[in-house]
C-alpha positions in Angstrom: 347.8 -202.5 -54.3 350.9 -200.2 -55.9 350.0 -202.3 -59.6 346.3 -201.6 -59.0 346.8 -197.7 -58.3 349.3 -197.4 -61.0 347.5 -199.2 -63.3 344.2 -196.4 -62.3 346.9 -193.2 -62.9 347.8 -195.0 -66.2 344.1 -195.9 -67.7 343.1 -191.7 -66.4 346.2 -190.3 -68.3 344.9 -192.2 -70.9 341.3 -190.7 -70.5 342.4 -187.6 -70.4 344.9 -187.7 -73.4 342.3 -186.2 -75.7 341.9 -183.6 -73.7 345.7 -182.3 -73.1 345.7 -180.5 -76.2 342.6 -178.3 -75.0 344.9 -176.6 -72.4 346.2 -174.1 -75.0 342.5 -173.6 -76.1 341.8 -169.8 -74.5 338.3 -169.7 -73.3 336.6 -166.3 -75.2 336.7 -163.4 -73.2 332.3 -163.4 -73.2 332.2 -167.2 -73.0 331.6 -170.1 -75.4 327.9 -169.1 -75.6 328.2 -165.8 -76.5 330.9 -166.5 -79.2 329.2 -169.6 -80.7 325.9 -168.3 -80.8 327.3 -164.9 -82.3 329.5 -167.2 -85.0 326.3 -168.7 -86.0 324.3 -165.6 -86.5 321.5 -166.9 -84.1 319.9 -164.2 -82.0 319.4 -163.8 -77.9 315.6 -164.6 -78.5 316.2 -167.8 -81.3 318.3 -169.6 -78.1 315.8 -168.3 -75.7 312.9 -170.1 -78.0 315.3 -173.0 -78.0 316.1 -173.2 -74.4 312.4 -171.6 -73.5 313.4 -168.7 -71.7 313.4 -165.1 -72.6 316.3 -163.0 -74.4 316.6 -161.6 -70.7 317.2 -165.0 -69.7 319.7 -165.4 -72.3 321.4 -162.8 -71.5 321.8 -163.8 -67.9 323.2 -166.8 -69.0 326.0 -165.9 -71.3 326.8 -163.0 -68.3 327.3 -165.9 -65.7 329.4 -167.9 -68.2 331.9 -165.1 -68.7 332.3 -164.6 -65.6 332.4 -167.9 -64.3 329.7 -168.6 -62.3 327.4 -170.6 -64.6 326.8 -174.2 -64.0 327.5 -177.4 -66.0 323.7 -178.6 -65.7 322.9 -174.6 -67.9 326.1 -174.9 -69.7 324.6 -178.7 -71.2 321.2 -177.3 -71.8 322.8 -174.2 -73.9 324.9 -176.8 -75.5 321.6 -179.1 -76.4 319.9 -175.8 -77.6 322.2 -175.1 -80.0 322.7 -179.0 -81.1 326.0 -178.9 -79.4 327.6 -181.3 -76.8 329.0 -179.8 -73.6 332.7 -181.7 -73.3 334.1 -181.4 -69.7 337.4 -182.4 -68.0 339.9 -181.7 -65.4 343.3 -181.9 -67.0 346.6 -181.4 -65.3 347.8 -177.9 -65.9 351.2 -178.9 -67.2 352.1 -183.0 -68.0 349.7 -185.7 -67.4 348.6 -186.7 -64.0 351.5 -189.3 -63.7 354.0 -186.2 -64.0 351.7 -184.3 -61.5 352.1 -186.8 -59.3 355.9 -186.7 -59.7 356.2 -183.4 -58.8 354.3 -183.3 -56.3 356.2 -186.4 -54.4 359.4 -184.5 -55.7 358.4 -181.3 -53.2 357.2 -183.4 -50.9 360.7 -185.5 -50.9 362.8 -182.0 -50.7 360.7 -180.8 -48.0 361.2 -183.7 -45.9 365.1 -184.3 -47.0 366.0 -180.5 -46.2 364.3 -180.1 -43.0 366.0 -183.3 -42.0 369.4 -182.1 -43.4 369.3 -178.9 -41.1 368.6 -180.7 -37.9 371.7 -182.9 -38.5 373.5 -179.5 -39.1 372.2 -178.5 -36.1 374.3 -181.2 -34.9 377.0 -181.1 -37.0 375.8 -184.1 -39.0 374.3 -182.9 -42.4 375.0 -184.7 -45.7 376.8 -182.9 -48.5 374.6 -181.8 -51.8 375.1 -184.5 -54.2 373.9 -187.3 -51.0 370.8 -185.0 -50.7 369.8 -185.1 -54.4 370.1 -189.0 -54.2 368.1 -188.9 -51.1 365.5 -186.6 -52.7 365.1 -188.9 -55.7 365.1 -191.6 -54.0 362.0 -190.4 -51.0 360.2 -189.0 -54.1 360.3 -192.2 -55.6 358.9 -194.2 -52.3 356.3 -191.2 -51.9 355.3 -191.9 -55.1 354.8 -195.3 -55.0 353.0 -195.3 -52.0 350.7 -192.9 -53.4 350.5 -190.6 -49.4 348.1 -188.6 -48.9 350.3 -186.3 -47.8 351.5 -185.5 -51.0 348.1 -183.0 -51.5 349.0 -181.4 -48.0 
């Protein structure tokens, strides 16, 4: 089962891969819409004819895009309208979702090692720094390969 899941994380990093570059890619302040349609010198009422609704309509839609709360079914019909193809992802913010998934076990490992660690001080057992970090690493490593679902707690 651990091959199998690591095997999934290691065919979606590769998915994604073409898409990691897109995170320094700052959407336009009115929207893709609004700047691609303006770039190509096409009116409101050409895109309306094209997506057969009015400038209005147009409008409405490039409004909702900016401010994000236009949909991916409007966003692929603007994109067909204007002979475009609407690409869409969910890309780690930082790293690939193996290193996501890393950090997220490492926090989870502290979290669980430190908490530990100050109930044995409690009792006058605690575990000096450096036997900590090994812990840590090695809980994070054991979270990880378990894949928990308490690592998106």
């Amino acid at each position: 089962m651990r091959n199998k899941r690591k095997l999934l994380i290691e065919q979606l990093d590769q998915k994604l891969q073409p898409f990691y570059e897109s995170r320094k890619t700052l959407v336009p302040e009115r929207g893709w819409t609004n700047t691609i349609r303006t770039t190509l010198n096409m009116t409101m009422a050409q895109l309306g004819t094209n997506l057969n609704i009015t400038r209005q309509g147009v409008k409405r839609i490039e409004e909702s895009e900016a401010n994000g709360s236009i949909t991916l079914n409007s966003l692929k019909d603007v994109a067909k309208a204007m002979d475009l193809k609407l690409v869409y992802a969910l890309v780690p913010k930082n790293g690939t979702i193996n290193d996501l998934i890393q950090l997220k076990a490492e926090k989870l490992a502290q979290k669980i090692v430190l908490r530990t660690n100050q109930n044995m001080k409690l009792e006058n057992q605690g575990i000096g720094d450096e036997k900590i970090a090994i812990t840590i690493k090695e809980l994070a490593n054991e979270i990880k390969r378990e894949m928990r679902k308490s690592l998106w707690d």
